[in-house]
KOLMI-308631 format. One record per residue (C-alpha): residue in one letter; x, y, z. Coordinates in pm, whole numbers, padded with zeros to 5 digits, always signed. Example, Ala and Ser with C-alpha at 12.3 -4.5 7.8 and 13.67 -1.06 7.14 Angstrom:
A+01230-00450+00780/S+01367-00106+00714/
***
This chain:
X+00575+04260+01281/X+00196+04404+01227/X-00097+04186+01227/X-00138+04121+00860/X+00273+03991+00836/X+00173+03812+01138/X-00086+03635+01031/X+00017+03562+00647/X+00324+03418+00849/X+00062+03170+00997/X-00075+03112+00741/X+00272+02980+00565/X+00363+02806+00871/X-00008+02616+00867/X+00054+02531+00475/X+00404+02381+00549/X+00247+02161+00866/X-00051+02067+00599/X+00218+01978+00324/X+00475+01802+00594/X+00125+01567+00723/X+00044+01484+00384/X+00413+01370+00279/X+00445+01170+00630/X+00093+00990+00498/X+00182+00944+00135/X+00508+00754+00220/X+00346+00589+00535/X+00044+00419+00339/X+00268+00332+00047/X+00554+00178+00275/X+00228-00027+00494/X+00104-00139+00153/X+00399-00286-00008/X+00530-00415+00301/X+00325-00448+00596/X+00228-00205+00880/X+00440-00411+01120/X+00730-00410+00888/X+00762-00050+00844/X+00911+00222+01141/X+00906+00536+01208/X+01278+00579+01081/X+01178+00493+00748/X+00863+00679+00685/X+01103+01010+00779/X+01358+00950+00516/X+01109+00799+00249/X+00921+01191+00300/X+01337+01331+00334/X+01259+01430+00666/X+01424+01368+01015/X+01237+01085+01308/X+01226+01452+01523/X+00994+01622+01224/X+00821+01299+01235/X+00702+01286+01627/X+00651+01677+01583/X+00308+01595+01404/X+00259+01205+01505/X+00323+01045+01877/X+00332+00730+01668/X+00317+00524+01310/X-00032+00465+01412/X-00131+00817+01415/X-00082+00863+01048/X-00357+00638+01014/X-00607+00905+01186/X-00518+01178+00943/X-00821+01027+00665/X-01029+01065+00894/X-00947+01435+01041/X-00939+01544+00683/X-01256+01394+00604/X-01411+01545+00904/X-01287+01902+00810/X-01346+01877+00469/X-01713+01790+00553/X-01747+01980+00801/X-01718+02343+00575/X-01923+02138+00311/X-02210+02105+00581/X-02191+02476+00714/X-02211+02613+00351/X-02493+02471+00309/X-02884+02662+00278/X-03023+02632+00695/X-03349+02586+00517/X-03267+02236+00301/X-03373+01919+00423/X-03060+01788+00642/X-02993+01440+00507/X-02979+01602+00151/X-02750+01837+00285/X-02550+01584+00411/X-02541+01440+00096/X-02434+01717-00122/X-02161+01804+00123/X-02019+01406+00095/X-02030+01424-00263/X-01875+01742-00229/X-01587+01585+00008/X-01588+01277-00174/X-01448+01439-00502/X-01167+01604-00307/X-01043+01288-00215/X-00729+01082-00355/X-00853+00795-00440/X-00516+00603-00477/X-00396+00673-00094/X-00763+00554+00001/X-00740+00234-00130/X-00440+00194+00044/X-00545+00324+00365/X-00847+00104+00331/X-00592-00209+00218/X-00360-00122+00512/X-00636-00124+00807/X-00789-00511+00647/X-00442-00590+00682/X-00360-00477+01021/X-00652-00617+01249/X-00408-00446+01548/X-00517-00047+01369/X-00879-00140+01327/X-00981-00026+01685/X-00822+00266+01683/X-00995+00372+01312/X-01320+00277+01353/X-01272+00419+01732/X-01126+00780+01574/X-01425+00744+01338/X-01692+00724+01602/X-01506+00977+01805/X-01432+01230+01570/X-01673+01179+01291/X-02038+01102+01487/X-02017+01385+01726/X-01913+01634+01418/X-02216+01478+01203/X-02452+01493+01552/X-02403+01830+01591/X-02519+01941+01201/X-02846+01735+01250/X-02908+01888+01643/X-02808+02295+01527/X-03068+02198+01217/X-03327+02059+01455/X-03288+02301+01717/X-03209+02030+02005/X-02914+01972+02165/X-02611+01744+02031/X-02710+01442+02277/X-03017+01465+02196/X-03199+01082+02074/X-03258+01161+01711/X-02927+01372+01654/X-02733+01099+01764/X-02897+00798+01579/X-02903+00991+01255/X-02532+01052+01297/X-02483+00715+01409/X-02663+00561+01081/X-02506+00846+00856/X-02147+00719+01024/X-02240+00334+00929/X-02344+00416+00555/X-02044+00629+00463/X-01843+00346+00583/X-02013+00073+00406/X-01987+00278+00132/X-01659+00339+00141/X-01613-00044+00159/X-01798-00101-00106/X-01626+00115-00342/X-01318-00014-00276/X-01455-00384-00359/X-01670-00318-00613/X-01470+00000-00820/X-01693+00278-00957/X-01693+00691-00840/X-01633+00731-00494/X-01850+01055-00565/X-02170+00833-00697/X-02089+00549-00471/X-02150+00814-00157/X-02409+01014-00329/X-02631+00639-00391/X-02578+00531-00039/X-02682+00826+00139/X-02971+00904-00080/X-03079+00504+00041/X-03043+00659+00389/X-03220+00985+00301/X-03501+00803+00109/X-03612+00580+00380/X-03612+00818+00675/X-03745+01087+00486/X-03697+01425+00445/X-03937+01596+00734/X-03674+01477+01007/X-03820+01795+01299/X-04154+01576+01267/X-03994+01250+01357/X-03803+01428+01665/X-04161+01591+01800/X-04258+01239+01767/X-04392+00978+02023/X-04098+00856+02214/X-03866+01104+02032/X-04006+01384+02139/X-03760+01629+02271/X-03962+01753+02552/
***
């Protein structure tokens, strides 16, 4: 097989995984929401997608897992948004372009569910908000640090991240309580953020006790 049948076959084989992950999720939030994430196994998620419990554990070591994938798809889905961006734009209003951007691919349906499941479940919370924090904040730390030329730990990388992290999950909470666009819902909240930090963020890292040496 050359290298271009070789990869194409890769590329079929990562578009089956992406299809198989997204089944196993559909199924999964639907079966949490109408019955209760403690009510539902691993057995049943498989056949409700028409696949075997094997198939299952190939992509998830357990129910809970399926509750990470949001957030991994979120965080790659970003991600490109924030790298296509202009090096040369302000970074919070890059970061809000690119959620509005990532905001309109989502399905809003299995959000709300995913969002109903984990109020539901106060045993998944930790492990959410933890994959958030995990996943999410270092991703969103290290746009703001390769922008402002300092490394990812640095202070003001990791605060901004940290406040971007709270905002698009109040957001997201308030969306799903209050209705509206996801897309304007995002867009409003982080141009709050954006607003009162302000746009000139390499001044407020040369700054007093922010200074990065």
């Amino acid at each position: 097989m050359d290298v271009e049948a070789q990869s194409l076959a890769s590329q079929l084989r990562e578009q089956r995984s992406e299809m198989i992950i997204s089944e196993l999720e559909a199924v999964a939030l639907r079966l949490f929401d109408e019955r209760g994430f403690t009510e539902v196994n691993v057995e049943e998620i498989a056949s409700g997608a028409g696949l075997s419990v094997r198939t299952f554990y190939r992509y998830f070591a357990a129910k809970e897992d399926v509750l990470q994938v949001r957030i991994d798809r979120r965080n790659e889905v970003l991600g490109a948004a924030l790298r296509a961006r202009p090096t040369d734009e302000a970074p919070l209003h890059s970061l809000r372009l690119a959620l509005e951007e990532e905001a309109s691919t989502v399905d809003t349906v299995l959000l709300r569910r995913w969002i109903a499941v984990i109020s539901a479940t106060p045993s998944v919370l930790r492990g959410v908000v933890g994959g958030m924090h995990l996943k999410t904040h270092p991703m969103l730390a290290g746009f703001f640090a390769s922008r402002l030329d300092l490394p990812d730990d640095a202070l003001v990388p990791t605060m901004l991240a940290a406040a971007a992290v709270g905002v698009i999950q109040a957001a997201t909470t308030q969306w799903f309580f209050r209705g509206g666009d996801l897309v304007s819902a995002m867009s409003e909240s982080l141009a709050v953020l954006e607003s009162g930090i302000g746009t000139d963020l390499r001044a407020l890292a040369d700054k007093g006790p922010f200074k990065s040496g």
